[in-house]
Z-matrix of the N, CA and C atoms (Angstrom, degrees):
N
C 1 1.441
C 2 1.534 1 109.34
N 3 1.006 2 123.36 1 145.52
C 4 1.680 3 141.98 2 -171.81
C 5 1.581 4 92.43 3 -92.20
N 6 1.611 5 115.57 4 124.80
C 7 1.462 6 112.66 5 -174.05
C 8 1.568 7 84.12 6 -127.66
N 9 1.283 8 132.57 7 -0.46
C 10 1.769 9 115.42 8 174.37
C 11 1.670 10 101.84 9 -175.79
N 12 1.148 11 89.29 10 124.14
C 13 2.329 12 95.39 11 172.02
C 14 1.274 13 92.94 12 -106.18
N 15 1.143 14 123.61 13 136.60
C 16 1.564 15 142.24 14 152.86
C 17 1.825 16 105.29 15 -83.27
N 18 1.000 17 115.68 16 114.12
C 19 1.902 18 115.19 17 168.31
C 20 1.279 19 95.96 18 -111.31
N 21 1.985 20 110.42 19 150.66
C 22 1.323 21 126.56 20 165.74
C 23 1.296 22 110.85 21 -147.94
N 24 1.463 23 128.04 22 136.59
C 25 0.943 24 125.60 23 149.19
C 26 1.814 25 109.63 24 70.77
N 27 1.638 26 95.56 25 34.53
C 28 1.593 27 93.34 26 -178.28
C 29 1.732 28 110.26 27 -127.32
N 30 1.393 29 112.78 28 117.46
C 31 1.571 30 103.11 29 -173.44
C 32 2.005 31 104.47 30 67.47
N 33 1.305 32 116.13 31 -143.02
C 34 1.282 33 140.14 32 -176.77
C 35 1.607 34 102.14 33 -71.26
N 36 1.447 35 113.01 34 -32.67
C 37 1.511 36 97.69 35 -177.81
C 38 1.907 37 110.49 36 -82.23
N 39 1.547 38 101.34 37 145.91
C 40 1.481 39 126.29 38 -170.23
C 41 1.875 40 76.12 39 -92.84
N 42 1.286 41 113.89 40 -92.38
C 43 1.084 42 114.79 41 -140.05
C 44 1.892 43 88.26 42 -142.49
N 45 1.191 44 120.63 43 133.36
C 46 1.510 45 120.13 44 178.53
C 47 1.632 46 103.61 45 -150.45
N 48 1.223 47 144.45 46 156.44
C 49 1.422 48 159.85 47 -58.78
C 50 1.496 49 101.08 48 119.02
N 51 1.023 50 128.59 49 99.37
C 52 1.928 51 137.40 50 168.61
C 53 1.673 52 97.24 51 -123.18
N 54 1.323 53 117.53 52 105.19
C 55 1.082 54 97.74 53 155.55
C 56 1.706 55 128.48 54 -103.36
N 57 1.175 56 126.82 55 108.75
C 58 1.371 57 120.29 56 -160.72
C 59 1.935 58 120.03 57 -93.31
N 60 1.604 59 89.65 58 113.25
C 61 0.932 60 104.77 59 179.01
C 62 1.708 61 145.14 60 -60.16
N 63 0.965 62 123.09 61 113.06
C 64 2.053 63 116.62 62 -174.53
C 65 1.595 64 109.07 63 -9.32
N 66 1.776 65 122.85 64 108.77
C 67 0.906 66 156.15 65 164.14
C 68 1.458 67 93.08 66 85.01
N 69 1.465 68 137.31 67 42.28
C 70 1.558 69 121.40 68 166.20
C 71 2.000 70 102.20 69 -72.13
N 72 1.121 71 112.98 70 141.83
C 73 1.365 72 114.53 71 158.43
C 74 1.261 73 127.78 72 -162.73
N 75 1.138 74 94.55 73 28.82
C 76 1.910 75 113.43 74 178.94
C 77 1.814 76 111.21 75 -109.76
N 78 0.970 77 104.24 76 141.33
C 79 1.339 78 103.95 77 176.59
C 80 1.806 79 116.16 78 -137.53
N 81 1.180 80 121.36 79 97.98
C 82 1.362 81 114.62 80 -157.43
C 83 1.520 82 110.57 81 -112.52
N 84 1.235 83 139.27 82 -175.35
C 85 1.350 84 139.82 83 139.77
C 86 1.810 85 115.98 84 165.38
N 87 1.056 86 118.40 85 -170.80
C 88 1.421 87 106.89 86 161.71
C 89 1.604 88 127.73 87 -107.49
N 90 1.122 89 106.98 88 163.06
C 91 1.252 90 110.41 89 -154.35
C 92 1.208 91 132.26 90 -59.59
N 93 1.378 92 135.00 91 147.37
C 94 1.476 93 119.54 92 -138.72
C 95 1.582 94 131.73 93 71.51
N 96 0.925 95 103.80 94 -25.36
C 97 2.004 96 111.50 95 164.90
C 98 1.478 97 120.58 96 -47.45
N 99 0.856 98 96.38 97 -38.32
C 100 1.672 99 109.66 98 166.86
C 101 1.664 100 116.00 99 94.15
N 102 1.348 101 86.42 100 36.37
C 103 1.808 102 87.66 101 169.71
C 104 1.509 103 127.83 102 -64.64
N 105 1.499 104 104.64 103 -8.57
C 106 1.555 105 123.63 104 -175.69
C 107 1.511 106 97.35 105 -64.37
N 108 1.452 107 101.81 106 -51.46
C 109 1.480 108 121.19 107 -164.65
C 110 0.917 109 107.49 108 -50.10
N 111 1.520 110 120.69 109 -48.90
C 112 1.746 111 129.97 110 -160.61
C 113 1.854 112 88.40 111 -72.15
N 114 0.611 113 125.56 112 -33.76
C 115 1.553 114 129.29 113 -154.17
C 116 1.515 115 92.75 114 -90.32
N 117 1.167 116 141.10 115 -40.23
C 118 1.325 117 134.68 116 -158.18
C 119 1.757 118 92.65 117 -112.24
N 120 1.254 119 127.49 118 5.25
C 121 1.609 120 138.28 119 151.52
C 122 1.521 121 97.49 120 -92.30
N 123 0.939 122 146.37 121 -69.32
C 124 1.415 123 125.79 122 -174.78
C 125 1.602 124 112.96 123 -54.82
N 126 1.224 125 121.25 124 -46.40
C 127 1.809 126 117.98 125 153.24
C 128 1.293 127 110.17 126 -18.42
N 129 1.585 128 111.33 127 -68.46
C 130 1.773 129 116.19 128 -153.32
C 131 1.537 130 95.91 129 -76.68
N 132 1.661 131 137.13 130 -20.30
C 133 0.949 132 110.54 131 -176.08
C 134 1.582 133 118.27 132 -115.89
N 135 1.708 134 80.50 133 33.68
C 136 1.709 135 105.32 134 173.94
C 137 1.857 136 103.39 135 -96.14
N 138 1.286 137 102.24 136 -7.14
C 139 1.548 138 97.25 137 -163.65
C 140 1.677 139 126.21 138 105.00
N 141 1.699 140 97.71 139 -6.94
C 142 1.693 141 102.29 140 175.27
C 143 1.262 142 114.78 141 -84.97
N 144 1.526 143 91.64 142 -172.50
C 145 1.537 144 99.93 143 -153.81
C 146 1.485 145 108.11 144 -86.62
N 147 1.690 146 129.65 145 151.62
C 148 1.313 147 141.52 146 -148.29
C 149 1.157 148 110.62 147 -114.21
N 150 1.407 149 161.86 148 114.95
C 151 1.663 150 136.80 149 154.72
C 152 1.487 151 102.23 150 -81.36
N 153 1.310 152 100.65 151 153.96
C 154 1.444 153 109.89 152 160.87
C 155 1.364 154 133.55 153 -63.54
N 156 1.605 155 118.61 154 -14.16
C 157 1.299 156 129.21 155 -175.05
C 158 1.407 157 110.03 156 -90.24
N 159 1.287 158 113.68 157 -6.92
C 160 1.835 159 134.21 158 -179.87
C 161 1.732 160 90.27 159 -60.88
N 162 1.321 161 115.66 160 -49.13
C 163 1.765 162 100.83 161 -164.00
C 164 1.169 163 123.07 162 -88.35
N 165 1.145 164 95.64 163 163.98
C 166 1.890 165 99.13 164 -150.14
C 167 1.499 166 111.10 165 -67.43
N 168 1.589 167 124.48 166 119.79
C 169 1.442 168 113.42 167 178.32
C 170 1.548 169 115.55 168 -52.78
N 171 1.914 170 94.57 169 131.96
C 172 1.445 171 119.12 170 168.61
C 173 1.901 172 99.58 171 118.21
N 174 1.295 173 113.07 172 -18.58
C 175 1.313 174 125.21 173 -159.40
C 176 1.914 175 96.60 174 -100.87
N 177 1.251 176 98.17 175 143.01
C 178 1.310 177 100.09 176 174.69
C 179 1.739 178 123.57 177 -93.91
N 180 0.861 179 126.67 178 -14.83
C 181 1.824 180 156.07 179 -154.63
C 182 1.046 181 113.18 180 -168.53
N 183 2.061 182 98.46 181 137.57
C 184 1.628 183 89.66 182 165.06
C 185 1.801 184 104.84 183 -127.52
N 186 1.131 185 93.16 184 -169.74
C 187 1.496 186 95.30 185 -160.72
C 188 1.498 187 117.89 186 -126.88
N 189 1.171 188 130.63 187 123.71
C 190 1.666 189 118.14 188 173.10
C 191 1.613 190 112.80 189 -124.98
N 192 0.898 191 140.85 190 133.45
C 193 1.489 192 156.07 191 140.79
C 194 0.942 193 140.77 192 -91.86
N 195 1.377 194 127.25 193 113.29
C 196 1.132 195 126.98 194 167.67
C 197 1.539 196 136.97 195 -101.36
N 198 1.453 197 151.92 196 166.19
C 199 1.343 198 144.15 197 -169.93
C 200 1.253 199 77.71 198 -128.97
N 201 1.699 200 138.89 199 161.31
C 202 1.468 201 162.23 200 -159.04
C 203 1.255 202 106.19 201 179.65
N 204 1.566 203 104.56 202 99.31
C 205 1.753 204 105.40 203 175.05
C 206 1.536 205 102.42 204 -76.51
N 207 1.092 206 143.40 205 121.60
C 208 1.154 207 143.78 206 144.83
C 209 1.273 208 143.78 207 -142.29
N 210 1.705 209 107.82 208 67.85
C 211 1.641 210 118.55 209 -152.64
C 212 1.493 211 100.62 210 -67.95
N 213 1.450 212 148.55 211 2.24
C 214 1.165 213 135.02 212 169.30
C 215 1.880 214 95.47 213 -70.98
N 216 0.697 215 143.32 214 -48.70
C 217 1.576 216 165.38 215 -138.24
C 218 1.640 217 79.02 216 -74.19
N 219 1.687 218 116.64 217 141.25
C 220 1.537 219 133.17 218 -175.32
C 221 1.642 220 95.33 219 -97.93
N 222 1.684 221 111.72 220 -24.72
C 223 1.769 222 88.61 221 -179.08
C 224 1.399 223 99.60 222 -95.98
N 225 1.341 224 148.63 223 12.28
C 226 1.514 225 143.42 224 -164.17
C 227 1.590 226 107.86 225 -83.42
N 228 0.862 227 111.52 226 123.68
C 229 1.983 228 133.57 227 166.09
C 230 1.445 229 113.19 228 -72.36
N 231 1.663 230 94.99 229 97.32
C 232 1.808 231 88.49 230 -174.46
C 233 1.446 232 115.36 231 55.41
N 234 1.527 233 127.44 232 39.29
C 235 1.150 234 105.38 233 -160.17
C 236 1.229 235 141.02 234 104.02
N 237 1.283 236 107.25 235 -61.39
C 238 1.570 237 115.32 236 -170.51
C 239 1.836 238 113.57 237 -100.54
N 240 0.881 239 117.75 238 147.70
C 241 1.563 240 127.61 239 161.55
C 242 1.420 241 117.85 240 -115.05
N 243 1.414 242 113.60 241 99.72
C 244 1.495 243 93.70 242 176.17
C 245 1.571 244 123.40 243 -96.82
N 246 1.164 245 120.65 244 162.78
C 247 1.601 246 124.51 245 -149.60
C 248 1.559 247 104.95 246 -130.73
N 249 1.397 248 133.49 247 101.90
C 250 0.950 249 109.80 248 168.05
C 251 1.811 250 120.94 249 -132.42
N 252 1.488 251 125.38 250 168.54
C 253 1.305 252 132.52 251 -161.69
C 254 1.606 253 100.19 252 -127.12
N 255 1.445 254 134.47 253 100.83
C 256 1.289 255 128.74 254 123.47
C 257 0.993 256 123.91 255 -34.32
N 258 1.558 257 141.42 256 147.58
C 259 1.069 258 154.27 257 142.61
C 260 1.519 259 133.14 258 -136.37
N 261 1.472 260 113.98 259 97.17
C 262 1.618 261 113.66 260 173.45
C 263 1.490 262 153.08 261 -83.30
N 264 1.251 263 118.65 262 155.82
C 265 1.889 264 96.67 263 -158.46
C 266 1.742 265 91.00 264 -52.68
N 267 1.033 266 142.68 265 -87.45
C 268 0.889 267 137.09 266 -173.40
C 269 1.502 268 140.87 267 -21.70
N 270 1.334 269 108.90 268 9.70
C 271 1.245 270 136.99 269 166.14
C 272 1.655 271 113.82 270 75.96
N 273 1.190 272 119.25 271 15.32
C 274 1.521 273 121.66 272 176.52
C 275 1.606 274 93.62 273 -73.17
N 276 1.246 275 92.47 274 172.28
C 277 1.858 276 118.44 275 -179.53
C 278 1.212 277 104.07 276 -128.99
N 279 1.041 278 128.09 277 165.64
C 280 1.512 279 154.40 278 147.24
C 281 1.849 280 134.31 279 -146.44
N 282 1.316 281 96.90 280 98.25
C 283 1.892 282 90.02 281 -145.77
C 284 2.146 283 81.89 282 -114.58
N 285 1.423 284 90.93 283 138.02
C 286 1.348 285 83.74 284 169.73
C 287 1.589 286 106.27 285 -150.86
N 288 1.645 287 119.05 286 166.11
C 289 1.081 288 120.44 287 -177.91
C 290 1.363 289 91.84 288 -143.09
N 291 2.019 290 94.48 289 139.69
C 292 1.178 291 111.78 290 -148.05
C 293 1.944 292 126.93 291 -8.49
N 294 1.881 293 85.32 292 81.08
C 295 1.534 294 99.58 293 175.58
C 296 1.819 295 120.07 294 73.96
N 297 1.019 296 115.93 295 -28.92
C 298 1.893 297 123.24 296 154.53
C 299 1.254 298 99.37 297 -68.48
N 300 1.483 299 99.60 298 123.47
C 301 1.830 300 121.62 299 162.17
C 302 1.558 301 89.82 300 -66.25
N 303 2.036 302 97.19 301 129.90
C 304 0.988 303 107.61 302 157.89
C 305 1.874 304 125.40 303 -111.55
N 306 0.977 305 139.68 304 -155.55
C 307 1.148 306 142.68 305 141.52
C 308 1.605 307 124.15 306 -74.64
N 309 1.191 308 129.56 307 157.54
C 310 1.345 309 108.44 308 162.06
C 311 1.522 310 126.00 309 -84.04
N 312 1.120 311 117.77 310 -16.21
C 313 1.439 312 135.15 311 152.93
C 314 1.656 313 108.92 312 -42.49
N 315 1.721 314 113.16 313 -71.43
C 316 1.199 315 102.63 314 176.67
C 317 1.209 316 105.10 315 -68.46
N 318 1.039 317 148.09 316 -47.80
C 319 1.932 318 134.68 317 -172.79
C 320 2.017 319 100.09 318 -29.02
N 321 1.777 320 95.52 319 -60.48
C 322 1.687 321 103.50 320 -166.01
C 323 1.590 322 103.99 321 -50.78
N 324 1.273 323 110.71 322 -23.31
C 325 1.714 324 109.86 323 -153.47
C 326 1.606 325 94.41 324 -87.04
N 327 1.570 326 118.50 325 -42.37
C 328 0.819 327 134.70 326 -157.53
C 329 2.148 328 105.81 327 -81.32
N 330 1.100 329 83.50 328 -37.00
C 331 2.229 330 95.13 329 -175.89
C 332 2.123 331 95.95 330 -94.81
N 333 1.589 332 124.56 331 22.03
C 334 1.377 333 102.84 332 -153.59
C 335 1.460 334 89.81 333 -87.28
N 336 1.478 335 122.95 334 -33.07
C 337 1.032 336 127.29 335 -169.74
C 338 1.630 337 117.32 336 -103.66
N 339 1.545 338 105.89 337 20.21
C 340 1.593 339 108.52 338 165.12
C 341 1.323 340 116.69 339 -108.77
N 342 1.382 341 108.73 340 -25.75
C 343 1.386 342 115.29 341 174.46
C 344 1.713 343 117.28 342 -116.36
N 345 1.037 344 110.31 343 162.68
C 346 1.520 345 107.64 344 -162.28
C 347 2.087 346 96.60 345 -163.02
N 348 0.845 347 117.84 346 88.52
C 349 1.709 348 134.31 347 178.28
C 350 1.228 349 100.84 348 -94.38
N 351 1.344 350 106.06 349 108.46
C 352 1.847 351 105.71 350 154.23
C 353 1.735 352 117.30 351 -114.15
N 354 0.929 353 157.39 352 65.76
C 355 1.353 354 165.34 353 -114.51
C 356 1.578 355 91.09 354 -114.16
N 357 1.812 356 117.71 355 113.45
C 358 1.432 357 149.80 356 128.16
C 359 1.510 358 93.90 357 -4.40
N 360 1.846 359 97.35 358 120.03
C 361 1.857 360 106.65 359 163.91
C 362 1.942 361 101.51 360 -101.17
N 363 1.197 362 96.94 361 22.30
C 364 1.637 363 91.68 362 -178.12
C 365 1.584 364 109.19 363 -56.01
């Protein structure tokens, strides 16, 4: 379970803090709030794919974090694994799990079965 995303520097968000609480799974607001964002930040730190026009003008990189309670898990810290994705205009990566550079391949292989996005063609 995802107990906190850190966002930076992605679209409209400066800097955001979600901490998601036991059974949260709603995500609401009005339009323009940027719930897209949150949703297409849990994407990027699923291992999907990034544009460069995603980060916030003036900013060079953006940033995603995640916290992953999962004390059955042999690499988890107290529990937790945290997961996170650099991303620069220049299209480099930096994906790591808890602090080991990963691939983004392993990130996807590794987040395939924590996250699960199906996104409404309404």
């Amino acid at each position: 379970m995802i107990s906190t995303i850190n966002i930076k520097n992605i679209g409209i968000i400066d800097s955001l803090s979600i901490d998601l609480n036991k059974g949260f799974n709603v995500l609401t607001g009005e339009t323009g709030a940027g719930k897209t964002l949150i949703i297409d930040s849990l994407s990027i730190i699923s291992g999907g794919r990034f544009s460069k026009e995603m980060i916030r003008k003036g900013e060079n990189y953006s940033y995603v974090e995640a916290c992953i309670y999962m004390p059955e898990s042999e690499i988890s810290v107290d529990g937790n694994i945290i997961v996170s994705r650099e991303i620069y205009e220049n299209g480099r990566n930096s994906c790591k799990i808890n602090g080991r550079l990963v691939t983004v391949s392993e990130l996807k292989e590794f987040m395939k079965n924590i996250i699960d996005i199906h996104r409404s063609t309404r």
